[in-house]
Each structure stands twice: as structure tokens, then as C-alpha cells.
C-alpha positions as CSV (number, residue, x, y, z in Angstrom):
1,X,142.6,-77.0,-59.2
2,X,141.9,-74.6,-62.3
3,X,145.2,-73.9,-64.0
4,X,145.5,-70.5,-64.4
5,X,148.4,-68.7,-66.0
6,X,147.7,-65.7,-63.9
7,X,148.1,-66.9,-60.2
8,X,151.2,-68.5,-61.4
9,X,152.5,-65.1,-62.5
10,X,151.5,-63.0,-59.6
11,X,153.3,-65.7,-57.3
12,X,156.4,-66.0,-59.3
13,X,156.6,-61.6,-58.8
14,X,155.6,-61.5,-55.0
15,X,158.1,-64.0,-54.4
16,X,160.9,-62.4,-56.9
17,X,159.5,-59.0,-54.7
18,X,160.9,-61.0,-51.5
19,X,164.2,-62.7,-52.9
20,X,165.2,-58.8,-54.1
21,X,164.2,-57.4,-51.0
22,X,166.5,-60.5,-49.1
23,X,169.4,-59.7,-51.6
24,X,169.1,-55.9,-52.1
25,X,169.0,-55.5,-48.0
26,X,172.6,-54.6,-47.9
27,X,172.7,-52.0,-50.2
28,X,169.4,-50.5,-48.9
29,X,167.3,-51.0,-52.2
30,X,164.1,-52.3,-52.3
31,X,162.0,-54.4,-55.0
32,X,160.1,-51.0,-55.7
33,X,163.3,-49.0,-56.4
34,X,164.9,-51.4,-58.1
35,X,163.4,-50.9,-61.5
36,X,164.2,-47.3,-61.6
37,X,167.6,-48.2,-60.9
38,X,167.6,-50.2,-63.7
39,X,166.1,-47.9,-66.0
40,X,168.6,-45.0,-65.2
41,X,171.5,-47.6,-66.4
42,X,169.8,-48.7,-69.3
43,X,169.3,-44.2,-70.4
44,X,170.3,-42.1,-67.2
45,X,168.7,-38.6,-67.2
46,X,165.5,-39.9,-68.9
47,X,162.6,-37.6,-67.4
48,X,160.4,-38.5,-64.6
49,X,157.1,-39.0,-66.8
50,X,159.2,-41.4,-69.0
51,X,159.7,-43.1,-66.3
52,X,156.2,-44.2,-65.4
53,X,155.3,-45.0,-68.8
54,X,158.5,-46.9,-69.5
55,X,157.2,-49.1,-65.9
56,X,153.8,-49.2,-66.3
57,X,153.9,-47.3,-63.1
58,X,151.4,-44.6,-61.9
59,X,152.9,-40.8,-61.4
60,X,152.5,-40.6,-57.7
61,X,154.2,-43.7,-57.2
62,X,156.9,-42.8,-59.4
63,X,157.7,-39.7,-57.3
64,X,157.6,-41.5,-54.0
65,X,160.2,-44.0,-54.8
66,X,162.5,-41.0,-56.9
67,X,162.2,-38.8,-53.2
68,X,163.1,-42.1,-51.6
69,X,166.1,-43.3,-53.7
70,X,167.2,-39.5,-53.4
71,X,167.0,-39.3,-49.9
72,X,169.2,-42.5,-50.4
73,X,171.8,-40.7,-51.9
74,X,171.3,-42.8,-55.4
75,X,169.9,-40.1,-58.0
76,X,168.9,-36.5,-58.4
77,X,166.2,-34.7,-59.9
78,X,167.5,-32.0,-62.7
79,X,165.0,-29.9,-63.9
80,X,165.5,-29.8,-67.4
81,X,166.8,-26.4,-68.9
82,X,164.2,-26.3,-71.9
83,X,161.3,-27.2,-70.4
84,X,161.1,-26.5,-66.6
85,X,158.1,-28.6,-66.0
86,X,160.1,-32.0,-66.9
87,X,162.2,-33.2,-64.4
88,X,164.9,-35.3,-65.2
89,X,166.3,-38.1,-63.2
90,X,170.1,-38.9,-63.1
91,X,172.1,-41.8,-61.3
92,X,174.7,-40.3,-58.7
93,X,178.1,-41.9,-58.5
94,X,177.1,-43.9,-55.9
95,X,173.7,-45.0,-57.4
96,X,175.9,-45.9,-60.6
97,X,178.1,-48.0,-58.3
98,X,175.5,-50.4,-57.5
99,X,175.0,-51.7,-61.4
100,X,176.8,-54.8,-61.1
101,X,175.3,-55.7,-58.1
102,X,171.6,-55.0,-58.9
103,X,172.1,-56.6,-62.1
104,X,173.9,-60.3,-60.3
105,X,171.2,-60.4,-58.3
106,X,168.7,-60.3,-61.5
107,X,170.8,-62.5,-63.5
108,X,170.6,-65.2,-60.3
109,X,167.1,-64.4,-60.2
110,X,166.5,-65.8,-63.9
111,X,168.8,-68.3,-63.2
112,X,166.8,-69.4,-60.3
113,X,164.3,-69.4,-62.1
114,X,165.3,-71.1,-65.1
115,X,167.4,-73.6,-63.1
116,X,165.6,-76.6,-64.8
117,X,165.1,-76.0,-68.0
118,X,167.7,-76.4,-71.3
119,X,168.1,-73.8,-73.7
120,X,165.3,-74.5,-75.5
121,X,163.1,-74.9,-72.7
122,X,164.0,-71.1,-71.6
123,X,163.6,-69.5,-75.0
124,X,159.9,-71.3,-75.5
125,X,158.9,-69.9,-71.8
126,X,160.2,-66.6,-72.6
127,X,158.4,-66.6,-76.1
128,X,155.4,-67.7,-74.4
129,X,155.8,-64.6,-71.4
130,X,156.4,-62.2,-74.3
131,X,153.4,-63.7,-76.4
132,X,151.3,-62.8,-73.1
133,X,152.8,-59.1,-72.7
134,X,152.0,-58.4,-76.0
135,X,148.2,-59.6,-75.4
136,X,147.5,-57.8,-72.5
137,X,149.0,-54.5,-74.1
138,X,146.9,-55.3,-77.2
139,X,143.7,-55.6,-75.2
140,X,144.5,-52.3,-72.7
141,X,145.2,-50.4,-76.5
142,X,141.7,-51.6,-77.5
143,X,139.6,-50.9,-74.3
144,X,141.6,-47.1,-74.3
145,X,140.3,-46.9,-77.9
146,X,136.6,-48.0,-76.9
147,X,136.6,-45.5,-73.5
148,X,137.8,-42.3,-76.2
């Protein structure tokens, strides 16, 4: 079998898309939402077009899982008293209240993970994973330049 970096990667998220689905069951988040959760606690109120760009996550998307994770009773959508066309997104109480949670459940996730490696091991693979981020942005920069 070829070895090929990207199968590997696109396994590793659809199964960390079921282990957060298993673990986020009983708060009634999903993989999907999650991010957004974690976004708001890293800058709460950020606007919804942020968002997307901040997840690499198309607008229509974006709004589907902000209705859904208001319908949940986890954030609301402000519009934003300068500019009425931004709409800015800001954890409710009881969105807040699910930080620790969502982040244990990340922090076993790495573990998980991780579970085999030393120290060393874990910062090489994490250079490595941020070496190949920074490649695939470079090349999407480059191919946006060629299309202008």
C-alpha cells in the first residue's frame, strides 16, 4: 500500500468526528458545533463572517450550525450596533457552562491520540502537522493569486 499522509489525516478526523459525537452526546453537541463552541471561548461575540474564515468553513454552513446551537439554547446572534449587517455571535450562560467539558473531552482526545509517544515524539508530530498546515495555506494563497 502507497503511504499517503492524506488518508491517514482524513481517518484520524472522521474518527475524532465519531469519538466527539460519542462524548458530546450528553450535552447535545455535535462534532460540527463544537468548533464554534470553541471559538466563542477562545473571543465570544466575534462576528459571524469571522467565524467562517477563523474555520475554514463556508458561510451557509456557518449559519446552519449558529441557528442550530441557538435553537439549543447555547449562543445568540447580536446584531452589532455599528454596522447592522454584521452579526455577532455570543455564548449564553449555559453555552459558557459547557467549557470544561468540551475542552476534557479534546484534551482526552490528544491524549488518545498521543497515548504512545514521549514528549519529544509529540512535539516532532505536531511540528510536522503544523509544517503541513502551513503548506497547504501556502499553496491555496498561490492558486488565489494565479485565479485573480
Amino acid at each position: 500500500m502507497i503511504k499517503h499522509p492524506g488518508r491517514l489525516i482524513s481517518i484520524l478526523y472522521r474518527k475524532g468526528l465519531i469519538y466527539k459525537n460519542i462524548h458530546f452526546k450528553d450535552i447535545n453537541i455535535t462534532a460540527s458545533e463544537q468548533p464554534f463552541m470553541s471559538a466563542l471561548f477562545w473571543k465570544d461575540g466575534v462576528s459571524q463572517d469571522l467565524l467562517s474564515r477563523y474555520l475554514y468553513i463556508d458561510k451557509a454552513s456557518t449559519a446552519r450550525t449558529i441557528q442550530s446551537l441557538i435553537k439549543k439554547g447555547l449562543v445568540k446572534k447580536v446584531k452589532d450596533k455599528e454596522d447592522k449587517r454584521i452579526n455577532r455571535i455570543f455564548l449564553t450562560k449555559k453555552g459558557y457552562s459547557y467549557k470544561d467539558e468540551i475542552f476534557s473531552v479534546l484534551d482526552d482526545w490528544g491524549d488518545i491520540l498521543t497515548s504512545d509517544m514521549n514528549s519529544e515524539e509529540k512535539d516532532i508530530a505536531y511540528e510536522y502537522l503544523e509544517r503541513m498546515v502551513k503548506n497547504v495555506e501556502s499553496y491555496i494563497e498561490d492558486k488565489k493569486k494565479i485565479q485573480k
